[in-house]
One Martini backbone bead per residue (centre of mass of N, CA, C, O) as a GRO file, in nm:
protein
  290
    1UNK     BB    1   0.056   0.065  -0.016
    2UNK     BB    2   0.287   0.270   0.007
    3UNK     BB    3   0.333   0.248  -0.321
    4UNK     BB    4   0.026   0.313  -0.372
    5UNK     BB    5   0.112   0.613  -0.246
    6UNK     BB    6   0.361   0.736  -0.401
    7UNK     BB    7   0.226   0.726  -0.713
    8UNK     BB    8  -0.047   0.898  -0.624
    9UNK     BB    9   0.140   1.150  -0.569
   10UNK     BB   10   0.267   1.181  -0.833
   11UNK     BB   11   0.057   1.181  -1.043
   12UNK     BB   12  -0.123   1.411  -0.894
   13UNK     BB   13   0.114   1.625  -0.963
   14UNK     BB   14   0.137   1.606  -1.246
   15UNK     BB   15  -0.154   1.574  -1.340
   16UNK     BB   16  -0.268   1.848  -1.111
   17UNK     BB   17  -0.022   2.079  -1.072
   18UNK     BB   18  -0.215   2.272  -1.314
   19UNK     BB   19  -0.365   2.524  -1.362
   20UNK     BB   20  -0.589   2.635  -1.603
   21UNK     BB   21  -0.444   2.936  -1.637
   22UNK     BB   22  -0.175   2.790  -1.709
   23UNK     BB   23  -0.244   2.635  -1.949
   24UNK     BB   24  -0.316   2.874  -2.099
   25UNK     BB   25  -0.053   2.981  -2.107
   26UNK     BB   26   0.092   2.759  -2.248
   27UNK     BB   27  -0.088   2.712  -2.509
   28UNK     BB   28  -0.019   3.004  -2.641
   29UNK     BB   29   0.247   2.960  -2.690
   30UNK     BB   30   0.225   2.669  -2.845
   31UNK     BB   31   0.084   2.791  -3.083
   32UNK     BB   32   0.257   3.054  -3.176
   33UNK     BB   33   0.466   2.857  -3.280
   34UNK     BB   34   0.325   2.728  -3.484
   35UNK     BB   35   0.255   2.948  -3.644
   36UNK     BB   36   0.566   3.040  -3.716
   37UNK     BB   37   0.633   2.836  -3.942
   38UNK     BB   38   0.423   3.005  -4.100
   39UNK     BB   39   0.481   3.355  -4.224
   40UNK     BB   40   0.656   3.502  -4.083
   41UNK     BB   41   0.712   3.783  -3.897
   42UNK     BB   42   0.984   3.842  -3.700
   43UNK     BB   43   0.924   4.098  -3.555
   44UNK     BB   44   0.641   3.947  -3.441
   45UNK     BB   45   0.783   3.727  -3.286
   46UNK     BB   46   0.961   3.862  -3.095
   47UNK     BB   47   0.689   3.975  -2.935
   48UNK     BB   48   0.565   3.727  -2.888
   49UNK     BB   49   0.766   3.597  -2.725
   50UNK     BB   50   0.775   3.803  -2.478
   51UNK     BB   51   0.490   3.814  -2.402
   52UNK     BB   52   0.446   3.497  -2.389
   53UNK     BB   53   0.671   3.421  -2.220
   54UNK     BB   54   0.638   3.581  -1.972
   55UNK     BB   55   0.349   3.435  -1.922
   56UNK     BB   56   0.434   3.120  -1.903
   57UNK     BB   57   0.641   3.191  -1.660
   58UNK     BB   58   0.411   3.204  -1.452
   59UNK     BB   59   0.389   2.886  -1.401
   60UNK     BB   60   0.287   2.613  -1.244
   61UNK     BB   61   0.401   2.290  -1.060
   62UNK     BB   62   0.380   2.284  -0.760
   63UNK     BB   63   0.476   2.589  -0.739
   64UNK     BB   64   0.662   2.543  -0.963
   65UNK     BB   65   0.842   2.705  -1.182
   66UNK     BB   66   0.920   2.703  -1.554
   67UNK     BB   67   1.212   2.750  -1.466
   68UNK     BB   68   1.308   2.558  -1.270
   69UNK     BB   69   1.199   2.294  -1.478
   70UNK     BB   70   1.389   2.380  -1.730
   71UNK     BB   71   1.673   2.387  -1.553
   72UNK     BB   72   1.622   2.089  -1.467
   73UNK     BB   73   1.627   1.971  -1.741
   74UNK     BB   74   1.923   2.101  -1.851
   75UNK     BB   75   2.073   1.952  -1.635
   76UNK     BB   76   2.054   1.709  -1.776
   77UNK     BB   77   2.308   1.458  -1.853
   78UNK     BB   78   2.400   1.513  -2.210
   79UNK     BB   79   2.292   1.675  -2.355
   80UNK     BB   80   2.236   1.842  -2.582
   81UNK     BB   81   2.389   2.131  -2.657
   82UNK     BB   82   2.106   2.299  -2.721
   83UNK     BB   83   1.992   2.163  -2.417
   84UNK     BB   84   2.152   2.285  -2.248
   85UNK     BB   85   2.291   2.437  -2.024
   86UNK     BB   86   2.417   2.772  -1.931
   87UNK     BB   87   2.488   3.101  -1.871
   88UNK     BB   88   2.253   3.243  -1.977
   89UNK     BB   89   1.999   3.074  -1.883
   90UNK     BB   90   1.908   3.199  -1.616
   91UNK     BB   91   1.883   3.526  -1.694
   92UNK     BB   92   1.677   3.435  -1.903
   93UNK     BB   93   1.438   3.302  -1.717
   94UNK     BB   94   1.429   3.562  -1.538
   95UNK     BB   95   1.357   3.763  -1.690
   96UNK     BB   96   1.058   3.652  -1.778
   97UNK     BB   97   0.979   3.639  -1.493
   98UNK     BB   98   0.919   3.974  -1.468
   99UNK     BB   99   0.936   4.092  -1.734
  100UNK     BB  100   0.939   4.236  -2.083
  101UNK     BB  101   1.159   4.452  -2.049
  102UNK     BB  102   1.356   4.223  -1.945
  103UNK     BB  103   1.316   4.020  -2.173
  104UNK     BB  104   1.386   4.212  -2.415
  105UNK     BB  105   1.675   4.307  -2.320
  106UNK     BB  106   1.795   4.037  -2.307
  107UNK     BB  107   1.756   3.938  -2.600
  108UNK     BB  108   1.921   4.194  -2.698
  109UNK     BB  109   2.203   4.028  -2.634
  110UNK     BB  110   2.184   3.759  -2.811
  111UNK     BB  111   2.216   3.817  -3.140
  112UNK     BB  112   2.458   3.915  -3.258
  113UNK     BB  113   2.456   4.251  -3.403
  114UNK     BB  114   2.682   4.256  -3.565
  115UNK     BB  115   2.645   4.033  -3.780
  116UNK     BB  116   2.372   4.091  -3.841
  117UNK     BB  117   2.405   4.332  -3.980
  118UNK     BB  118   2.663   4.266  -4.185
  119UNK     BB  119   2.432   4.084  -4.343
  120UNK     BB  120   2.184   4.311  -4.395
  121UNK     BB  121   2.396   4.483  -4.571
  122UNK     BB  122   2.429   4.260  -4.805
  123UNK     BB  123   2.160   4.261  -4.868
  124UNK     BB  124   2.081   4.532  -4.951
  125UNK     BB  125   2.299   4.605  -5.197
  126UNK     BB  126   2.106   4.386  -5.332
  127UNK     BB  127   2.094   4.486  -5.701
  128UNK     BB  128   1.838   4.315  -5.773
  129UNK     BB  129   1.615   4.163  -5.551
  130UNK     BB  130   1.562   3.818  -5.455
  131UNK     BB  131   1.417   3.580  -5.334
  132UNK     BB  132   1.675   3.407  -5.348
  133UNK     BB  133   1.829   3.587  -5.165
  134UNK     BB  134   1.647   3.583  -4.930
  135UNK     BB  135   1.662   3.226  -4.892
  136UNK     BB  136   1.955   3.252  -4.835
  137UNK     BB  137   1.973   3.461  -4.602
  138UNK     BB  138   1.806   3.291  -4.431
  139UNK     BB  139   1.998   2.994  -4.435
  140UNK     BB  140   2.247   3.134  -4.280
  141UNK     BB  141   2.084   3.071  -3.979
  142UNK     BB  142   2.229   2.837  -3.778
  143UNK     BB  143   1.983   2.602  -3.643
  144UNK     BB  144   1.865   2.334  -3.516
  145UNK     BB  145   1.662   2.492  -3.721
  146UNK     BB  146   1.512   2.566  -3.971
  147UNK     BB  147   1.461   2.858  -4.159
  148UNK     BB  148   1.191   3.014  -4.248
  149UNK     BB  149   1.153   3.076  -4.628
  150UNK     BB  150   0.861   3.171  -4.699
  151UNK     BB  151   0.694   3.412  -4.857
  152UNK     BB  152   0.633   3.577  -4.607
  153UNK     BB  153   0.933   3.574  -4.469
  154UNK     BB  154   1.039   3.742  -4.764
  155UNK     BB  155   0.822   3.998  -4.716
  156UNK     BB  156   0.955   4.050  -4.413
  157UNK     BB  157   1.222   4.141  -4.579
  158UNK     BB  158   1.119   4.374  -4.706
  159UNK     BB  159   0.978   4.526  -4.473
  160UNK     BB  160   1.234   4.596  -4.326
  161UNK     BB  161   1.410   4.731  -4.596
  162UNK     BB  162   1.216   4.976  -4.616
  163UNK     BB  163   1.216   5.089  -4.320
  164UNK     BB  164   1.542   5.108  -4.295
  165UNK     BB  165   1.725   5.053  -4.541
  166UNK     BB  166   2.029   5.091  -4.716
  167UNK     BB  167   2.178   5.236  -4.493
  168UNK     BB  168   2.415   5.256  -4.270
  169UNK     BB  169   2.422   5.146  -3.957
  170UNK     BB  170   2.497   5.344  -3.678
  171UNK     BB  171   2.408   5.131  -3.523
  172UNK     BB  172   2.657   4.825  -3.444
  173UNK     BB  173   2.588   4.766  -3.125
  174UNK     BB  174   2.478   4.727  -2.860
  175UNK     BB  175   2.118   4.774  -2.761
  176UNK     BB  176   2.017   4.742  -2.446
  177UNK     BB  177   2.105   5.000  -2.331
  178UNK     BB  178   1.998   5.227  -2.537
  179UNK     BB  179   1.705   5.132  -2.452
  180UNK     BB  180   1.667   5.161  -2.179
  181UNK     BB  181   1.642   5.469  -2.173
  182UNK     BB  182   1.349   5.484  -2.268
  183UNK     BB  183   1.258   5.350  -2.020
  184UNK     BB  184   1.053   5.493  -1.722
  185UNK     BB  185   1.226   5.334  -1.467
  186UNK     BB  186   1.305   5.104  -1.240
  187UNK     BB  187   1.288   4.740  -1.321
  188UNK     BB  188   1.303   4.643  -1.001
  189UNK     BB  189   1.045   4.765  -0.924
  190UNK     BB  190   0.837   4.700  -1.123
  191UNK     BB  191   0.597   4.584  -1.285
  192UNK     BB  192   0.415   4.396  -1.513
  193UNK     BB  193   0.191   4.614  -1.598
  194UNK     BB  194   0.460   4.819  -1.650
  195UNK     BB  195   0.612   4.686  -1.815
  196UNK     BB  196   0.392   4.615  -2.066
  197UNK     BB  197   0.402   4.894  -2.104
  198UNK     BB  198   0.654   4.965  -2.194
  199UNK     BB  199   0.663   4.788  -2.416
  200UNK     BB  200   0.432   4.884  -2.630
  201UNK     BB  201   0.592   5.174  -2.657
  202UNK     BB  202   0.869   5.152  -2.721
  203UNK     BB  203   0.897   5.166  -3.020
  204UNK     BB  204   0.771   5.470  -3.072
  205UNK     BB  205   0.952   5.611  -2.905
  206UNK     BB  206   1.249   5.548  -3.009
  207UNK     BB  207   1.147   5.692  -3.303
  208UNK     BB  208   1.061   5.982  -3.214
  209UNK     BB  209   1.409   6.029  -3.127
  210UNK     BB  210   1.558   5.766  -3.262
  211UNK     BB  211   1.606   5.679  -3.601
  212UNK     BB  212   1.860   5.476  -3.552
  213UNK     BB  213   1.790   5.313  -3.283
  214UNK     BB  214   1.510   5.223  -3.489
  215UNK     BB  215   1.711   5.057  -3.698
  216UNK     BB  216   1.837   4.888  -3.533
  217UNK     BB  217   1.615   4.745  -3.390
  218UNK     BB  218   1.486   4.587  -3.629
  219UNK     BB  219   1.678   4.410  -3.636
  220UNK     BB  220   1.713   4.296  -3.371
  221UNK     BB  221   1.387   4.171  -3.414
  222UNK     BB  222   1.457   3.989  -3.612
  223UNK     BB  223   1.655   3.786  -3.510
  224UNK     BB  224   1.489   3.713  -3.239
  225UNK     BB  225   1.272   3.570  -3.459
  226UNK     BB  226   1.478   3.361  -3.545
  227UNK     BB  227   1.528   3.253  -3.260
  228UNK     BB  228   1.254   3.174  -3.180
  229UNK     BB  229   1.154   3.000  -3.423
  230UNK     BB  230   1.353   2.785  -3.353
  231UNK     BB  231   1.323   2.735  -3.029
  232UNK     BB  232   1.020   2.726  -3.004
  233UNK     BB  233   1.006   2.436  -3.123
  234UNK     BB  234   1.161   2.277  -2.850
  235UNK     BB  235   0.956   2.377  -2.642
  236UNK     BB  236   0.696   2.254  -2.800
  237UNK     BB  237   0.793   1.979  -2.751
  238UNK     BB  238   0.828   2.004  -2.454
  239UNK     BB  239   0.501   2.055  -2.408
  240UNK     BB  240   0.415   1.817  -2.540
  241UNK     BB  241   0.527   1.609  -2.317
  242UNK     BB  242   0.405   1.712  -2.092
  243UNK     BB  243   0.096   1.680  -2.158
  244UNK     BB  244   0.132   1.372  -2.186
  245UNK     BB  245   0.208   1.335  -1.971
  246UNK     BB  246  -0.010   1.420  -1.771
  247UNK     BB  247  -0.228   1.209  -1.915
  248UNK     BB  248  -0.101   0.977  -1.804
  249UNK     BB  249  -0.091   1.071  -1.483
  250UNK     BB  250  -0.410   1.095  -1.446
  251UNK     BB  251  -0.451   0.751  -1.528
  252UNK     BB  252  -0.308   0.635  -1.331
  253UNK     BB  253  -0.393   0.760  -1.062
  254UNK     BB  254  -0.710   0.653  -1.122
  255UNK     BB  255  -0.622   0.376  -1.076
  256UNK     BB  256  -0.426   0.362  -0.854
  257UNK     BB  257  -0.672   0.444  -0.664
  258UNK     BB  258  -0.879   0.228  -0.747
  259UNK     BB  259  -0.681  -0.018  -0.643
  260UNK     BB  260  -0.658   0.060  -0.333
  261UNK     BB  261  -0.971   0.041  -0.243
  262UNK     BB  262  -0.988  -0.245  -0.321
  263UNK     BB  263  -0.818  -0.372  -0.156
  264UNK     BB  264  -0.926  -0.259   0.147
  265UNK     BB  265  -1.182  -0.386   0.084
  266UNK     BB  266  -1.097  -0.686   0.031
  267UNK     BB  267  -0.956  -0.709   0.328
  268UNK     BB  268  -1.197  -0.636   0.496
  269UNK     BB  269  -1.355  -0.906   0.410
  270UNK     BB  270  -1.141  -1.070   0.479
  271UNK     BB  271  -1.207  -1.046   0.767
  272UNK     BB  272  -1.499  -1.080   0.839
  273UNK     BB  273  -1.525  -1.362   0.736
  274UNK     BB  274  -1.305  -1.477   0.933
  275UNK     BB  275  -1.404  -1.428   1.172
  276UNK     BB  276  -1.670  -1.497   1.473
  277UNK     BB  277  -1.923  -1.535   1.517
  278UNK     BB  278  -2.142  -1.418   1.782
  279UNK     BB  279  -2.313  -1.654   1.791
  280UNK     BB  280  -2.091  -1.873   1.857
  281UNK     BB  281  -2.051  -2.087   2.055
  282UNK     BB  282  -1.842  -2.273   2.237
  283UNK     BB  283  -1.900  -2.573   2.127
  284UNK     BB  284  -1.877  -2.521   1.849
  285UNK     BB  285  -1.603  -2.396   1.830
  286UNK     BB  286  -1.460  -2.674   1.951
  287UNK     BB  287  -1.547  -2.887   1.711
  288UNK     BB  288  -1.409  -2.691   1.496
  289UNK     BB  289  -1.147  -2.797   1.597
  290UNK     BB  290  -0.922  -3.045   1.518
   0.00000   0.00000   0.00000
């Protein structure tokens, strides 16, 4: 009994350990990544990544965060290296769990911003561009997951180039520091709504006083959003694998709970069988002795 005790413990945390609320958190999470798979637009992907990431990382599964559920994930040994934690692991899922601008600024440091840049401007130079040079250029960048390069994707590179134009970016290092400055407000005290409000405003406000720094700033969402769509891939399995243990663990549960049950129940039967009748004589118990 206490082996179908312990199976029921576990089995009722994974399996009922996550609220409704959450699950619609992580839900939407995987939903939006799979939209990203067909006709990207990266730099929609890379905002859509930030407030949907920021809101799955509030999820919890028996009181524990999702960040630290990822980070016990990413901790077991021999994982692929994609798959491994690493140094940056953990501020990347902190800054998620704070909030919106705290998520994208530190993403925003995440990119490679001058590579990026020096690939963007090279293809920026080729006239007259073609849809296959620009499938050439998503193809060059290396993620574990190929980069998605249909139509929709390659207009989504011809919007970015329109926008930004074809002149040299002159902010052409991390722009993490100098996006903070636009933000108003001390980031460790605010709040999430405070967060998420500023967040939504950032892209138009930085525009409105410094049009080179929201010319690099395009770039680096662009970049973020081919980082999302690849790597939300990843998170995509391991949510799909989650679910479908949770669904496996609370048919075991209520299984294990029910052969629990029958057992007391027939032990208990056999017990009361087992007694000698109240009405019983001492004689004749007696008699019963061989």
């Amino acid at each position: 009994m206490g082996l179908l005790a312990l199976v029921v413990a576990l089995t009722a945390a994974l399996g009922f350990g996550m609220g409704a609320t959450d699950s619609r958190r992580v839900n939407a999470f995987r939903d939006a990544v799979q939209r990203w798979q067909v006709n990207p637009d990266y730099r929609l992907v890379s905002a859509e990544y930030v407030t949907l990431g920021v809101e799955a990382m509030q999820a919890r599964v028996c009181g524990l965060s999702a960040g630290t559920l990822v980070m016990g994930f990413r901790s077991i040994p021999k994982l692929p290296e994609h798959l491994a934690v690493n140094d940056t692991s953990a501020a990347h899922y902190e800054a998620f769990s704070r909030g919106e601008v705290s998520a994208y600024l530190h993403l925003a440091g995440e990119q490679g911003f001058a590579e990026g840049v020096d690939l963007f401007e090279r293809l920026a130079r080729r006239q007259p561009l073609s849809d296959e040079d620009i499938v050439a250029f998503l193809a060059g960048f290396k993620l574990p997951v190929p980069t998605v390069s249909d139509a929709g994707a390659v207009a989504g590179v011809r919007r970015l180039l329109a926008d930004v134009g074809t002149a040299p970016l002159i902010v052409r290092s991390e722009i993490g520091t100098p996006l903070r400055t636009h933000v108003a407000g001390n980031l460790g005290t605010m709040t999430r709504s405070e967060q998420g409000a500023a967040f939504a405003q950032l892209d138009a406000g930085v525009r409105s006083v410094d049009v080179e720094l929201w010319r690099a700033k395009q770039v680096n969402d662009f970049l973020a959003g081919i980082w999302a769509q690849g790597y939300g891939q990843i998170y995509l399995d391991g949510i799909n694998a989650f679910f479908r243990l949770q669904r496996a663990a609370r048919v075991i549960c209520v299984l294990t709970l029910a052969a629990g049950v029958w057992l007391m129940v027939r032990g208990r039967f056999r017990r009361t069988n087992a007694a000698p009748s109240p009405d019983a004589s001492p004689q004749s118990l007696a008699a019963a002795k061989p």
